[in-house]
N, C-alpha and C positions, 0 to 999 in steps of 0.2 A: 788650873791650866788645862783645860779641854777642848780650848780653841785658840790656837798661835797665829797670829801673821807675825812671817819676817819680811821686811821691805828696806828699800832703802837705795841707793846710788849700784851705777853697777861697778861692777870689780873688788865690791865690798867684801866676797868671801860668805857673803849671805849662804848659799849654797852648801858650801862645807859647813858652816856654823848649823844650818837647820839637819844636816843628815845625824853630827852628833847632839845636836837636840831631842830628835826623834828616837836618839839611841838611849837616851837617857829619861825622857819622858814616857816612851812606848806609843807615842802618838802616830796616827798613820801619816807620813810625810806625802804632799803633795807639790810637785815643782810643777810652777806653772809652765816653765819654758818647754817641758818636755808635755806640755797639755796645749798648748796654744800652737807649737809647730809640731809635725809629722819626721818620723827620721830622714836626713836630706836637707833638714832648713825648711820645708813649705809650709807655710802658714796654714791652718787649718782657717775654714771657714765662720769670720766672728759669731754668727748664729751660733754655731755650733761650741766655741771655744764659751761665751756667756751659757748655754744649758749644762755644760759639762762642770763650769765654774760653781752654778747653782745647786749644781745638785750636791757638789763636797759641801757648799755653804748650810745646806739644809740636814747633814750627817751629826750625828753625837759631838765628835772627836774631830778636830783634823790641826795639822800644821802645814799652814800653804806658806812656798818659798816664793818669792818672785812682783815682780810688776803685774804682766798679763796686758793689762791694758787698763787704758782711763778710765773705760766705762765701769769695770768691777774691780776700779782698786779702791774707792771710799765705801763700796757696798762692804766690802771683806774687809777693811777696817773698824769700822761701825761691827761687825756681826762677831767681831776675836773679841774675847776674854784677856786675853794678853799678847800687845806690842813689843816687840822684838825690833826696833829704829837701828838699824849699821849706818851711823853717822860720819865715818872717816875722815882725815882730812883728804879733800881735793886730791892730792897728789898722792896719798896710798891707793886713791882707785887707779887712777893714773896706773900707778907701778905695776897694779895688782894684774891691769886688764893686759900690759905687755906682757908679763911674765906667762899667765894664762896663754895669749899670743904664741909664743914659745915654747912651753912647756906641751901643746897642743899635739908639737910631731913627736912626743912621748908616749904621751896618757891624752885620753880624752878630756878636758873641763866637767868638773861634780856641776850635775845640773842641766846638762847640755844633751836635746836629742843624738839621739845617734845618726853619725853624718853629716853632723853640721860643717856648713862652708866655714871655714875656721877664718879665712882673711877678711867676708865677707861680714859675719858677724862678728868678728874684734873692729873693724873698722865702724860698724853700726853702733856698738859699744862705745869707742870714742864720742862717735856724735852725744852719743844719748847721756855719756857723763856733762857736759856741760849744760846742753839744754837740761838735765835733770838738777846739777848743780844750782842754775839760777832760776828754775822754774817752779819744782819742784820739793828739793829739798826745806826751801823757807813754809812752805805749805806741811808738809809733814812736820819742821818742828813746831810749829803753830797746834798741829792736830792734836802731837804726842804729850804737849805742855796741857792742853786742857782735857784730853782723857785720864791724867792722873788721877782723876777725881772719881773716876769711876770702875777703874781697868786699873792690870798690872802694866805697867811701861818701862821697857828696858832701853834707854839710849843711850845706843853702845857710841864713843865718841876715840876710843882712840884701840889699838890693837891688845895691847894689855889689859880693856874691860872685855871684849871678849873672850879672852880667856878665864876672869874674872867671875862675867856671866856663868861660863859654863862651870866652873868648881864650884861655885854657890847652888846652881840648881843640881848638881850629884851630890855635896855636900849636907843640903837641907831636905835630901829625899823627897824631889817634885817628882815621884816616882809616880807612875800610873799605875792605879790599882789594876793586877791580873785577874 
């Protein structure tokens, strides 16, 4: 385990799950979302967001959270050692991405540049769970079935293997050597 991608639907909790990944592997955690926008929500310029993407892809170590974009999301799959799939049903994103919505005028969302347009991007979130739903996810579990063969693959499928996930990798000491 010296190169993780977590991917998956949004609202999944991917975010929280890779920060305590990162705390248990020692791995440097990389969120794309806080690499691909600027605090404030502004998209950073794709040039810019694919060299930045390249260059963690080309590092020892990393654990990148996130989508990012079409262009380097099958590159950074292909390049991890180990898949991390947040398969959920439909409707825990659903709940997850309200609640986030909400919880918003508390605490920030794990994950989230600072200053994000919180109505702007939960409402983007909405869209992006369906089209990700039916576009998407059947492509990932297609990818994640036949990287078994070569890679570690973890697809997580309901709220209880995430937690699961994670007692097994502190349990079995996937501890990163200091």
């Amino acid at each position: 385990m010296k190169k993780i991608a977590v991917f998956g639907n949004a609202g999944g909790g991917k975010s929280t799950l890779s920060k305590q990944l990162a705390t248990l592997t020692g791995l440097p955690l990389y969120v794309l979302d806080k690499i691909k926008f600027q605090p404030g929500g502004v998209e950073v310029p794709q040039a810019e967001y694919e060299r930045l993407h390249q260059e963690i892809l080309d590092r020892d170590e990393w654990l990148i959270d996130g989508f990012g974009s079409i262009e380097t999301l099958w590159l950074r799959l292909d390049r991890a050692d180990t898949l991390v799939f947040v398969d959920l049903p439909i409707a825990q994103h659903f709940w997850w991405v309200t609640k986030r919505l909400f919880l918003r005028f508390f605490e920030p969302p794990a994950g989230w540049p600072e200053r994000s347009p919180i109505l702007k991007s939960s409402l983007n979130s909405y869209r992006a769970l369906w089209l990700c739903h039916r576009r998407l996810t059947p492509k990932y579990r297609l990818y994640v079935e036949q990287a078994k063969e070569a890679r570690q693959v973890y697809h997580i499928s309901s709220v209880a293997q995430i937690n699961e996930f994670l007692s097994a990798i502190e349990h079995h000491r996937y501890l990163h050597p200091n």
